[in-house]
C-alpha positions in Angstrom: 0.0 0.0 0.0 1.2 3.7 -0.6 -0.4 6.7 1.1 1.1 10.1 -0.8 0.2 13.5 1.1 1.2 17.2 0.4 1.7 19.6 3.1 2.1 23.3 0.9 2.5 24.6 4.1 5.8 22.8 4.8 5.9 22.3 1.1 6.4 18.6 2.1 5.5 16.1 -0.5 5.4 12.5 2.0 5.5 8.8 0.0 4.8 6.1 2.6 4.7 2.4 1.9 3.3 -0.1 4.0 2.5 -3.7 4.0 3.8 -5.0 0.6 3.5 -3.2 -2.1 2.8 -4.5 -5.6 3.7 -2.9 -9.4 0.3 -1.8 -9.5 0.0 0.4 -6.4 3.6 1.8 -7.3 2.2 3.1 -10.6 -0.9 4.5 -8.8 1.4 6.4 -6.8 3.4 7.4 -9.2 0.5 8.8 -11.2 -1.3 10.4 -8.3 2.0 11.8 -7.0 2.4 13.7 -10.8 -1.1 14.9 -9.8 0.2 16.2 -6.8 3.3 18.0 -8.0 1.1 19.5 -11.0 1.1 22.7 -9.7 3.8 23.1 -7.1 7.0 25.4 -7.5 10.5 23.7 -7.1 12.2 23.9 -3.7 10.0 21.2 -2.3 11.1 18.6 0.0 10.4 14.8 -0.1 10.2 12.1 2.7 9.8 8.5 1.9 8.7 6.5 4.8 9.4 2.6 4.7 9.2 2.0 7.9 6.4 -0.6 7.4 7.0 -2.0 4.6 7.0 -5.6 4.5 7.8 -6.3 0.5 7.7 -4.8 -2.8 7.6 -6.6 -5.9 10.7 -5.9 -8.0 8.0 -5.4 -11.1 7.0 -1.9 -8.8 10.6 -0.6 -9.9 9.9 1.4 -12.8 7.3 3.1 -11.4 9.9 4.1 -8.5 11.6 5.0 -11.5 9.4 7.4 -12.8 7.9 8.8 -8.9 11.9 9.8 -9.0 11.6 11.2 -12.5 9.0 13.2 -11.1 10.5 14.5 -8.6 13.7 15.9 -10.5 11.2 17.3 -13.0 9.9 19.5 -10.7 12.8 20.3 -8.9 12.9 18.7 -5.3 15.8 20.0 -3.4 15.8 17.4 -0.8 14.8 13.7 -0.4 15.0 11.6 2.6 14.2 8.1 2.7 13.3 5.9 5.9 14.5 2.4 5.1 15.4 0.0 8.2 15.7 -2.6 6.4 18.3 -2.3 3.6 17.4 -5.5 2.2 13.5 -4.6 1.1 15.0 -1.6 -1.1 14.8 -2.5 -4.9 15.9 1.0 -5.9 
């Protein structure tokens, strides 16, 4: 599962994955989080949360791909990624 929630205020874009996550929720969120980003100026931040992730199919990795592609598009200056677990990373 992945949650994606902007905070203009903080202009803090937040990616969180939980459970296990599969190709298709990856390219939900990577659409929704373009759908986010539509109108926001660069200088944003970025947090991905792992913390609960328990899996992600390696089939989700192009649509990391492109939620990183988006990101760069519209000029994040900062990401930060929560991973404990080094080994459930497929990016």
């Amino acid at each position: 599962m992945y949650a994606v929630e902007l905070d203009r205020s903080k202009r803090l874009l937040v990616i969180s994955a939980a459970q296990r996550v599969t190709a298709e929720e990856a390219e939900m969120a990577a659409q929704r989080i373009r759908e986010v980003l539509h109108d926001i100026a660069p200088g944003f931040r970025a947090l991905a949360d792992f913390r609960w992730l328990e899996s992600m199919d390696p089939a989700a990795a192009p649509h990391i791909a492109k939620i990183m592609d988006a990101l760069a598009e519209k000029e994040v200056i900062s990401v930060t990624r929560v991973m404990p677990d080094p080994h459930k990373d497929i990016g």
